[in-house]
Backbone as CSV, one residue per row, in Angstrom:
resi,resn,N_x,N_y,N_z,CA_x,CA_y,CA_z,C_x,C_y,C_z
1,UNK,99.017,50.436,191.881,100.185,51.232,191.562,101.394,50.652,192.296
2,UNK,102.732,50.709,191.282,103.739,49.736,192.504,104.533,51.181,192.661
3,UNK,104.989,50.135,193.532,105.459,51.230,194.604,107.071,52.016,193.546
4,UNK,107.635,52.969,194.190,109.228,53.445,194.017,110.007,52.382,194.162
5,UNK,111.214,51.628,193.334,111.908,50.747,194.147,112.831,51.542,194.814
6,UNK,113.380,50.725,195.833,114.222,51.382,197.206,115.631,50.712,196.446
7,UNK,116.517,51.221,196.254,118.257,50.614,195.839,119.137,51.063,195.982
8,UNK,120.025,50.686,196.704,121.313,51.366,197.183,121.725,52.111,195.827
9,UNK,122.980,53.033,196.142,123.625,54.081,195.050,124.156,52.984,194.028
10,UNK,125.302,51.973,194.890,126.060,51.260,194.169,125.601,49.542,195.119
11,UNK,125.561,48.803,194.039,126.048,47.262,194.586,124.012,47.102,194.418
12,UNK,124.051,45.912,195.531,123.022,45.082,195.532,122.353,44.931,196.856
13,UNK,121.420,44.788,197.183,120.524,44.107,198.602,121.247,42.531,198.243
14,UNK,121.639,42.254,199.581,121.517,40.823,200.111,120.806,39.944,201.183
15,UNK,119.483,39.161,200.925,118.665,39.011,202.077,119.103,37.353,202.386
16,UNK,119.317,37.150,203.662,119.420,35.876,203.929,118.391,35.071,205.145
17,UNK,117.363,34.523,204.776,116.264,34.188,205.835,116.921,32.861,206.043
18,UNK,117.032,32.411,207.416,116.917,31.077,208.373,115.760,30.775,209.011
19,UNK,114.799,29.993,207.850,113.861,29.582,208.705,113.246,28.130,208.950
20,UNK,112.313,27.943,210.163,111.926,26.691,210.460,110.029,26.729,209.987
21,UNK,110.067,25.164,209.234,108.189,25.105,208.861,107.481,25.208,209.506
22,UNK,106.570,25.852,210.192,105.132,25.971,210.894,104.047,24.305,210.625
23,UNK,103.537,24.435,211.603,102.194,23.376,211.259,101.677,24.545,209.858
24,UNK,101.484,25.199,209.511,101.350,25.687,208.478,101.992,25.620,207.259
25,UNK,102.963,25.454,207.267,103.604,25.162,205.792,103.403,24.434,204.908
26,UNK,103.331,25.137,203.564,102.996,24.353,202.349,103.501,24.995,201.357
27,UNK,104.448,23.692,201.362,105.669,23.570,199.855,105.568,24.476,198.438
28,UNK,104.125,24.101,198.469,104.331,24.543,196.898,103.606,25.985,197.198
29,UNK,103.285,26.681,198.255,103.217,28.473,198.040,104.792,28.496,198.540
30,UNK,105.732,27.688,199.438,106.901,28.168,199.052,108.012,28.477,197.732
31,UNK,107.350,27.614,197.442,107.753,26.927,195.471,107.676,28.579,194.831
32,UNK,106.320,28.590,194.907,105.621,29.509,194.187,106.100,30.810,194.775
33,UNK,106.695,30.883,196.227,106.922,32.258,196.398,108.795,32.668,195.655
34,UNK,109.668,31.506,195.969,110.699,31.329,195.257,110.627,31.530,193.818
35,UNK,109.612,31.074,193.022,109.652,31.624,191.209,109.020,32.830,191.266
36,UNK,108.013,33.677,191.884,107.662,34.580,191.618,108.869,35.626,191.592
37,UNK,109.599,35.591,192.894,110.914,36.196,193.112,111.824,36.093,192.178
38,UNK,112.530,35.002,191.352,112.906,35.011,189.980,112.325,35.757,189.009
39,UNK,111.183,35.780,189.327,110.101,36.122,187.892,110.437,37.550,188.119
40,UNK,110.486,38.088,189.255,110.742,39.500,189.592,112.471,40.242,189.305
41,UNK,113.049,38.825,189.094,114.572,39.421,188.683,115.136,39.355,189.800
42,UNK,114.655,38.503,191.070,115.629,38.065,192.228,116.725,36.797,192.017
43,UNK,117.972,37.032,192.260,118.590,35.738,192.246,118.317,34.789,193.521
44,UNK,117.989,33.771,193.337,117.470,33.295,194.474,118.418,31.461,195.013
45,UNK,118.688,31.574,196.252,118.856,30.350,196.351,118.914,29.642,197.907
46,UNK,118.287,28.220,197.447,117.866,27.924,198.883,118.269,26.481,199.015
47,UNK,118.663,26.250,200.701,118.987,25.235,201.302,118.439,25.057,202.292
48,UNK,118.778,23.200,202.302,118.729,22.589,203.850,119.868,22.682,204.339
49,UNK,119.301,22.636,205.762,120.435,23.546,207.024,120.328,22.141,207.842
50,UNK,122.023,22.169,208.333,121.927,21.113,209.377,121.873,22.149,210.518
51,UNK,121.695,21.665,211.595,121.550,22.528,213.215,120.228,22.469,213.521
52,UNK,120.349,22.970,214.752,118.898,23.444,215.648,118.245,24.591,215.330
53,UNK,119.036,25.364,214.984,118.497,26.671,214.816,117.361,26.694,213.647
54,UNK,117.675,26.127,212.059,116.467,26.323,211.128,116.857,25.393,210.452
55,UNK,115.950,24.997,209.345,115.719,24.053,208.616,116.003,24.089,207.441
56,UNK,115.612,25.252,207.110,115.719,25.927,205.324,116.570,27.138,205.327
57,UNK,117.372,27.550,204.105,117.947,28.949,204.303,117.272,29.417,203.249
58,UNK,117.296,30.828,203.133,117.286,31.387,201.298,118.054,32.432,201.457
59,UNK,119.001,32.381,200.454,119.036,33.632,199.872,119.225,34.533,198.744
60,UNK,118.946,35.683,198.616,118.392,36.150,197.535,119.397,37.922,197.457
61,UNK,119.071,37.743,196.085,119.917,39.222,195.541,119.491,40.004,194.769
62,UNK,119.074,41.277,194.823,118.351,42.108,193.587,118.765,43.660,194.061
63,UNK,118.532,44.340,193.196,118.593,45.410,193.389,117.927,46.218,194.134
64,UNK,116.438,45.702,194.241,115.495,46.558,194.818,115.281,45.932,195.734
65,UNK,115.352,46.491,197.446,114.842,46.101,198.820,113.428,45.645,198.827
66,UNK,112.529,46.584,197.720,111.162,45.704,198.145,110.963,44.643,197.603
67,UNK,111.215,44.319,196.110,111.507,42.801,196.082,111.897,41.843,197.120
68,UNK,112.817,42.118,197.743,113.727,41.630,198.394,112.707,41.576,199.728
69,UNK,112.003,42.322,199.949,110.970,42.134,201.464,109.709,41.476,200.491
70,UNK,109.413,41.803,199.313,107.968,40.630,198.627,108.377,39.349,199.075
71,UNK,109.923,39.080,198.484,110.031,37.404,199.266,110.296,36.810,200.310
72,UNK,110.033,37.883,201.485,110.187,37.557,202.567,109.014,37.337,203.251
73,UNK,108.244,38.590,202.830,106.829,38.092,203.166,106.071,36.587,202.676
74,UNK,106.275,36.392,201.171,105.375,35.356,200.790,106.189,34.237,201.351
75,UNK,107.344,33.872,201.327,108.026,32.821,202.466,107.154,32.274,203.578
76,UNK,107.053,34.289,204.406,106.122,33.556,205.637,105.238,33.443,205.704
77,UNK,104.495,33.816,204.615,102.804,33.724,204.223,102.666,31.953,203.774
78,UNK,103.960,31.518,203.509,104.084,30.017,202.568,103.738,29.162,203.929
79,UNK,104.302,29.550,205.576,104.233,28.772,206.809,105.637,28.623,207.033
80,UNK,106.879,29.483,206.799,107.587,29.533,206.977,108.092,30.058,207.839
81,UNK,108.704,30.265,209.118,109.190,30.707,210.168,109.793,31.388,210.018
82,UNK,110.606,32.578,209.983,112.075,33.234,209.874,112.375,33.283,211.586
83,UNK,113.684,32.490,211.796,114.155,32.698,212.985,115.257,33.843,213.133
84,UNK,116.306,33.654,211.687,116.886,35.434,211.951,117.013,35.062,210.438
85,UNK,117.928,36.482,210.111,118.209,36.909,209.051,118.704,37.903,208.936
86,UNK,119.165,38.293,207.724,120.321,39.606,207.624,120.363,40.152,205.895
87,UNK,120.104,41.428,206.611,120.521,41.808,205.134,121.499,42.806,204.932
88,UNK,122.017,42.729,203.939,123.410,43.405,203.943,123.046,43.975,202.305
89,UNK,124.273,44.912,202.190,124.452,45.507,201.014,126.010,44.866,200.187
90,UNK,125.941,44.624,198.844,126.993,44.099,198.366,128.242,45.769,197.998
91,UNK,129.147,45.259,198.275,130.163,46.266,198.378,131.901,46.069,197.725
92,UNK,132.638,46.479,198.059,133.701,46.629,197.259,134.227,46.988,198.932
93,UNK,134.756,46.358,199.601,135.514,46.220,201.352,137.051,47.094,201.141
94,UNK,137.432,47.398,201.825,138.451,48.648,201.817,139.546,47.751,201.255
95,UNK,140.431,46.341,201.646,140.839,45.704,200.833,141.308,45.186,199.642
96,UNK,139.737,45.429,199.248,139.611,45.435,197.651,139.881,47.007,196.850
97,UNK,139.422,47.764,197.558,139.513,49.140,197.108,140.348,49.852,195.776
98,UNK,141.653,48.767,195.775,142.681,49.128,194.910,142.407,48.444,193.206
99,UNK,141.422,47.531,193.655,141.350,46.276,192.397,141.188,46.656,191.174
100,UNK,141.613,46.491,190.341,141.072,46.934,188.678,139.889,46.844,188.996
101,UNK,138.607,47.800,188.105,137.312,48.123,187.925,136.906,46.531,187.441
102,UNK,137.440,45.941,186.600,136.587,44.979,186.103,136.672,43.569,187.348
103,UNK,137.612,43.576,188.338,137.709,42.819,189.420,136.536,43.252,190.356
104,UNK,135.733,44.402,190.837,135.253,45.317,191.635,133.554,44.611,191.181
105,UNK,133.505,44.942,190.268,132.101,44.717,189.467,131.717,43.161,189.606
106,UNK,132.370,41.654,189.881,131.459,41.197,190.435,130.993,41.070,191.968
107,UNK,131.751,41.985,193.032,131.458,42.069,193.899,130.234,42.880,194.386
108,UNK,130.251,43.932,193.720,128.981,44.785,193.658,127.968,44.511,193.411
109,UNK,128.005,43.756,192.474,126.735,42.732,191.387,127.153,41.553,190.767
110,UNK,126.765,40.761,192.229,127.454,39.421,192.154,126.073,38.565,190.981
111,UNK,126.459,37.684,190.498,125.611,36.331,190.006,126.101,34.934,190.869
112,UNK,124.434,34.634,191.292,125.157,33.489,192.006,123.968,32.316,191.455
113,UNK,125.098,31.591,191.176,126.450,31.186,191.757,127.114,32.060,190.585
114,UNK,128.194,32.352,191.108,129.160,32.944,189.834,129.136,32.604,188.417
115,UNK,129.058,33.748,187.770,128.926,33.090,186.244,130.481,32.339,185.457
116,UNK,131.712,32.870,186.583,132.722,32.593,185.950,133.104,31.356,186.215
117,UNK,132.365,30.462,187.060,132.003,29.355,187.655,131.831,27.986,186.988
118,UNK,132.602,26.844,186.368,131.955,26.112,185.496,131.907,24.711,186.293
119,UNK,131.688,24.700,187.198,131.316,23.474,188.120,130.406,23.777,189.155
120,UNK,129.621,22.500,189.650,128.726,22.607,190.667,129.169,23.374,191.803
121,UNK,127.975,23.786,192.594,128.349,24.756,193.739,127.519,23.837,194.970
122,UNK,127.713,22.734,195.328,126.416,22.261,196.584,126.250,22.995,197.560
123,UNK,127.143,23.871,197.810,126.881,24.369,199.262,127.634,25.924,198.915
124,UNK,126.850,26.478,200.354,127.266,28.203,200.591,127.552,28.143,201.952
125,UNK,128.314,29.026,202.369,128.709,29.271,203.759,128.558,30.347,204.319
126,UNK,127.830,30.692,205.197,127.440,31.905,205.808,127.942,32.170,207.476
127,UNK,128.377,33.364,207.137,128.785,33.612,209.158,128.420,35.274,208.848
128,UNK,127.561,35.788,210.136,127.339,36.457,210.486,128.104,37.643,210.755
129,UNK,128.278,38.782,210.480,129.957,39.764,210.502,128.966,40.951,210.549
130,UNK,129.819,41.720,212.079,129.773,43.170,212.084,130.142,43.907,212.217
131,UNK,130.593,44.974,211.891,132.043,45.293,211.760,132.339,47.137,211.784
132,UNK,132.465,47.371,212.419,132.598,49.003,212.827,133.353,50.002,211.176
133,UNK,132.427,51.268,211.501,132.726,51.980,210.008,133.993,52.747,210.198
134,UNK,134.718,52.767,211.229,135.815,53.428,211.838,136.828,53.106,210.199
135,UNK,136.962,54.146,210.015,138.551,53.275,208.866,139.763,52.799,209.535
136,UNK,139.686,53.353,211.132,140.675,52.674,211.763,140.825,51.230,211.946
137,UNK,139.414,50.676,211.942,138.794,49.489,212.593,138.203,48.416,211.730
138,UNK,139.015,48.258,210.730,138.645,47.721,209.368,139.037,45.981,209.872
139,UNK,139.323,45.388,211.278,139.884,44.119,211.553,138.405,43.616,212.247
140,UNK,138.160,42.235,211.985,136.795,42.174,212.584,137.490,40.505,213.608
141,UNK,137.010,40.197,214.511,137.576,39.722,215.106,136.177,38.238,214.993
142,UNK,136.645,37.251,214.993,136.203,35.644,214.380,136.753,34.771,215.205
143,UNK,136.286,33.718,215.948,137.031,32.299,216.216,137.537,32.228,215.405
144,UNK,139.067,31.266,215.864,139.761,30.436,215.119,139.368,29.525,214.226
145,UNK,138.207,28.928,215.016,137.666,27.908,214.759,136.505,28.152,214.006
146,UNK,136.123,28.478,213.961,134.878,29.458,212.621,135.669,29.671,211.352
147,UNK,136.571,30.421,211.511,137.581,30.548,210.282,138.448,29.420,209.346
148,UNK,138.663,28.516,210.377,139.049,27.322,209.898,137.912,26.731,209.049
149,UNK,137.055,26.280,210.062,135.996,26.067,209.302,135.186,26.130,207.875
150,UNK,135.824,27.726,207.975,134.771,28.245,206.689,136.277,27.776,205.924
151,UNK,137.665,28.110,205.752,138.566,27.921,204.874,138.663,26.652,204.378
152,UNK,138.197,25.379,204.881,138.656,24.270,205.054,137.317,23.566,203.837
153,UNK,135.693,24.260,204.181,134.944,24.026,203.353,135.216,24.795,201.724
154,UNK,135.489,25.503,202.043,135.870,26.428,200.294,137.181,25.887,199.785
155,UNK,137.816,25.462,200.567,139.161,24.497,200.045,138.267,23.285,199.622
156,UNK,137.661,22.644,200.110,137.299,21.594,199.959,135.959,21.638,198.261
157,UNK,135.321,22.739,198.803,134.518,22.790,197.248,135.157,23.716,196.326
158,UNK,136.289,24.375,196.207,136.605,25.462,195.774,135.982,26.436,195.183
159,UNK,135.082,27.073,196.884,134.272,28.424,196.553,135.077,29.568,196.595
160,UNK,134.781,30.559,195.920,135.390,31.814,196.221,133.939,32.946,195.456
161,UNK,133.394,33.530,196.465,132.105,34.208,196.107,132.421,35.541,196.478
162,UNK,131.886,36.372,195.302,132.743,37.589,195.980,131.862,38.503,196.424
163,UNK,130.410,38.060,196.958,129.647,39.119,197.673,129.801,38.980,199.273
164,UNK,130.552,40.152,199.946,130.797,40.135,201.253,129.381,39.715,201.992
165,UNK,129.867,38.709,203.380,129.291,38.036,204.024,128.785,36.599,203.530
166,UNK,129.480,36.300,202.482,129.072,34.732,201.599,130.097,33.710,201.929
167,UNK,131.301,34.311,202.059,132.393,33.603,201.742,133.681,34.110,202.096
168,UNK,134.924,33.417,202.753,136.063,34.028,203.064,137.211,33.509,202.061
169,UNK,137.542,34.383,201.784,138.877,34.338,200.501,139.862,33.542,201.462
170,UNK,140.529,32.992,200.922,142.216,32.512,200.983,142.306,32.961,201.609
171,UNK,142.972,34.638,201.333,143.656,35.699,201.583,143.641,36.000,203.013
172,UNK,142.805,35.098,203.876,142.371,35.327,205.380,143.861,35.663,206.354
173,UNK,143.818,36.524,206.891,145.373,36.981,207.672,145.105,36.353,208.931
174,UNK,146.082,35.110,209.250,145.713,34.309,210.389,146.848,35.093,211.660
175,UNK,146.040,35.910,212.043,146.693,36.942,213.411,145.800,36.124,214.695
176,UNK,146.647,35.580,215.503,145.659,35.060,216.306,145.948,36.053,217.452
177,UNK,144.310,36.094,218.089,144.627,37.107,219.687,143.337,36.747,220.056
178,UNK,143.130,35.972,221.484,142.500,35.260,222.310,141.475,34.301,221.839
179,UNK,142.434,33.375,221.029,141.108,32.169,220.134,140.536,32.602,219.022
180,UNK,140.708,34.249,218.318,140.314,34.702,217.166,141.090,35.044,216.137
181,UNK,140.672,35.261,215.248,141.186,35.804,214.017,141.056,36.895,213.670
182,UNK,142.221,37.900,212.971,141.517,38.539,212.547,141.217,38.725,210.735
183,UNK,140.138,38.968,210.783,140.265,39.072,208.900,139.807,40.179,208.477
């Protein structure tokens, strides 16, 4: 019997695993855990990572959280490590709040890579963001240098992804106060 799926009111689960191979790992139950997850109606997508930290990324988008934990498990059942990861919910950020409805809707329920998209995507950019529910406190505070970073790569591939925590818009408000940003 399967289970209830678990799904937010509005928007999407976003799972992002960073992990490193085990003396255990083997490719093709990772293979196999990546299409099953498609097969299940996960959008799925995965990279090599430069750094120390991990080797492989994935990440994945569906509606339902337990999907979204099936491919986390068979990952590490594949000999896959998860060193961290994050999952977030796709949203509509106070920012956006004002946007025509049909602007709103691919943020909620993104396709990735974007369907409005007609060129290659090689790369995704991920930074970690946490950010207080205060409505006062809607400024999240970033290196300079992180921010540059991420602007300089999406200039350079011209990404613009509109599921929060993927990607930083243009629109970034360069307020500097002690080496950070705020956006």
């Amino acid at each position: 019997m399967k289970s209830e799926p678990v799904s937010p009111s509005t928007g999407v689960g976003v799972l992002h695993l960073f992990c490193k191979p085990t003396p255990m790992f083997e490719s093709e139950a990772a293979v196999a855990a990546v299409k099953a997850a498609e097969a299940a109606g996960c959008q799925v997508v995965t990279i090599a990572t430069l750094g120390h930290k991990c080797d492989v990324a994935v990440m994945a988008v569906h509606e339902n959280l337990r999907e979204l934990r099936t491919l986390q498990t068979a990952v590490q059942h594949a000999g896959l490590e998860v060193v961290d990861s994050y999952v977030s919910l796709s949203e509509v950020s106070e920012y956006a709040a004002q946007m025509p409805d049909a602007m709103k809707q691919p943020r909620l329920y993104p396709t990735i890579p974007p369907s409005h998209v007609d060129y290659a995507m090689p790369a995704w950019c991920f930074y970690p963001m946490s950010k207080k529910r205060d409505p006062d406190a809607i400024a999240v505070a970033v290196p300079a240098r992180v921010v540059d970073a991420v602007i300089a790569i999406g200039d350079a591939v011209a990404v613009d992804v509109p599921a929060r925590r993927i990607a930083v818009h243009r629109r970034v408000a360069r307020h500097h106060h002690h080496g950070c940003r705020k956006i």
